[in-house]
C-alpha positions in Angstrom: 25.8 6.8 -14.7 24.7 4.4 -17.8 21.7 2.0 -18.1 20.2 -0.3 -20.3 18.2 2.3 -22.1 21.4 4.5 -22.8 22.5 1.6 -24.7 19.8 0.8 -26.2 19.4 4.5 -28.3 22.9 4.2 -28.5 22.8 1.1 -31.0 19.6 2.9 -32.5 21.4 6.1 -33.0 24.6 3.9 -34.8 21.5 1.8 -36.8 19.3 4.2 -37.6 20.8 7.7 -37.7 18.3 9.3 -39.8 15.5 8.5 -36.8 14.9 11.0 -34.2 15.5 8.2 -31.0 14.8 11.2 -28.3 11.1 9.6 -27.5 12.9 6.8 -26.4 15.3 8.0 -23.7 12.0 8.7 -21.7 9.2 6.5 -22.5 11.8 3.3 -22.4 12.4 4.1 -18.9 8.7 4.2 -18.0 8.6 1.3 -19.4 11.4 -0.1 -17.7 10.4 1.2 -14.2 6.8 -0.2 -14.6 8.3 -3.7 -14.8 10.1 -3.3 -11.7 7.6 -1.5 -10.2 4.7 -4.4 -11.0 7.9 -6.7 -9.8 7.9 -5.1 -6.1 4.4 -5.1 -6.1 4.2 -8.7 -6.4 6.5 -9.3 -3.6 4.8 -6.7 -1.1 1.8 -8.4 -2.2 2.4 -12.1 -1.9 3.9 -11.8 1.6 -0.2 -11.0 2.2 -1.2 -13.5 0.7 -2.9 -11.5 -2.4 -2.8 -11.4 -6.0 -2.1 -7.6 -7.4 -6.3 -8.1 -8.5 -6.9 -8.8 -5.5 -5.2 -6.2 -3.8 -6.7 -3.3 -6.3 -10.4 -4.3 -5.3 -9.7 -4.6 -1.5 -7.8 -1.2 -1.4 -10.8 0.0 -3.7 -13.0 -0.6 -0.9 -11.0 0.5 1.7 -10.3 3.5 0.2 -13.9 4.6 0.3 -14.3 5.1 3.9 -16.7 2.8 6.3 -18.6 0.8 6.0 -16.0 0.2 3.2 -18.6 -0.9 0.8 -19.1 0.0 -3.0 -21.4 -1.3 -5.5 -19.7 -3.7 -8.3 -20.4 -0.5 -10.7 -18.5 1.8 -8.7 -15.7 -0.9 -8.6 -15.3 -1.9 -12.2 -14.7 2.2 -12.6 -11.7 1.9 -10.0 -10.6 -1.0 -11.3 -10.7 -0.9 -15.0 -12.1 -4.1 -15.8 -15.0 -5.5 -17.7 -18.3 -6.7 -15.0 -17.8 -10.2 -16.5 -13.8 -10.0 -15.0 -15.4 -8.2 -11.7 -18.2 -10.8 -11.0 -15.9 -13.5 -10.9 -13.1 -11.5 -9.0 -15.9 -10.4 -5.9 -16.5 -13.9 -6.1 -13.0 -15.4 -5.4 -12.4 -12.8 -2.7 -15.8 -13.6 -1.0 -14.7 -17.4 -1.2 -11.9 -16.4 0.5 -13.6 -14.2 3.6 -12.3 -10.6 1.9 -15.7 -9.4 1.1 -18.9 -9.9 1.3 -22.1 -9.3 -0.8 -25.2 -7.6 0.5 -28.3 -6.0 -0.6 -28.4 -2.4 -2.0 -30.8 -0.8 0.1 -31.3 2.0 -2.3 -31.8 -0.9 -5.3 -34.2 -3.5 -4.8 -32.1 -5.6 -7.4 -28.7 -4.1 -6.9 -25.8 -5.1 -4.5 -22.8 -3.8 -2.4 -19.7 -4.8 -2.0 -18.0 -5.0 1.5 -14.5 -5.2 3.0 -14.8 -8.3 5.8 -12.5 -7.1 8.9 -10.1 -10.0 7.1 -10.0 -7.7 3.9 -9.8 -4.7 5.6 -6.7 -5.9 7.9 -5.4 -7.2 4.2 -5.8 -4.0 2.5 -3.8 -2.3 5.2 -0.9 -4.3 5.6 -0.3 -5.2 1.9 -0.3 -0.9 1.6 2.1 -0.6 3.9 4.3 -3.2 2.5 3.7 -2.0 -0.8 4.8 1.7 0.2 8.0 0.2 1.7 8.6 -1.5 -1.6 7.8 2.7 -3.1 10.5 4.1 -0.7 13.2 1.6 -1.5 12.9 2.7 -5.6 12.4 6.2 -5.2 15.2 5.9 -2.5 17.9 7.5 -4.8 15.7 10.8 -5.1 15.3 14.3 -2.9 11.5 15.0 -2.0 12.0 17.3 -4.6 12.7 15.3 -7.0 10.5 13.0 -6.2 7.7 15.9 -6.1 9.2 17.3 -9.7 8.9 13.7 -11.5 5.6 13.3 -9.9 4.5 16.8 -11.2 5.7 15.6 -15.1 4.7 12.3 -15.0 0.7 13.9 -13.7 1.4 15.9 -17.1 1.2 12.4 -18.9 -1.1 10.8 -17.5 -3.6 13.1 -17.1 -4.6 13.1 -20.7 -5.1 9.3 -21.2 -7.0 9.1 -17.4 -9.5 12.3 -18.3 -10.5 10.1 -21.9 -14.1 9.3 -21.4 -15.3 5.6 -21.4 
């Protein structure tokens, strides 16, 4: 079986022979996948209703358990994003009855963040969809094949996710 990225080092290969194209033949297809991926995202998610932000903060919350409730802190580490970017994203999602805002009651100045039963019902759906969307891609692989990429791809990753700040 061919694909785009076999063709791809091919022509580099005839155009560039004295390059070693190998990194390629991997890190293409990552690429490759993560665009189809973030494209099946997109679908289970807008059949909620949610924006792939959106979606990332509510399952934030809901992953931590009731109350389902985080402090904006505690969600910008999740999330990845700068507390400008956050602010206004707890914002839209409180317009919208996914969350509300309360008071820290172990910071007189500070807030938490909280999954409405809205958000919550959301969060769980979207998943589900979304891990439909999963299945269908990693369809063509045996659970262990599916456990062996997982396994290589952890060895990846884990470098750039254990870099501090």
């Amino acid at each position: 079986m061919e694909d785009e990225v076999d063709r791809l080092v091919a022509s580099w290969r005839r155009e560039r022979p004295d390059l070693d194209v190998e990194p390629l033949e991997v890190l293409s297809r990552v690429s490759r996948l993560a665009r189809h991926l973030d494209r099946a995202r997109r679908l289970a998610f807008s059949e909620h209703s949610l924006e792939p932000w959106e979606f990332d903060v509510l399952t934030a919350l809901r992953r931590a358990g009731s109350p389902y409730q985080l402090s904006p802190g505690q969600l910008l580490t999740q999330t990845l994003v700068t507390s400008g970017t956050m602010t206004n994203r707890i914002d839209r999602l409180a317009k919208k009855g996914l969350v509300e805002r309360l008071p820290d009651p172990s910071d007189r100045r500070g807030v938490l963040v909280r999954l409405t039963e809205e958000g919550k019902d959301r969060a769980d759906r979207s998943l589900a969809g979304l891990l439909d969307q999963e299945r269908a891609i990693l369809g063509e692989l045996s659970p262990a094949q599916r456990a062996e990429l997982a396994s290589l791809l952890r060895q990846l990753t884990a470098p750039f996710d254990n870099i501090p700040g």
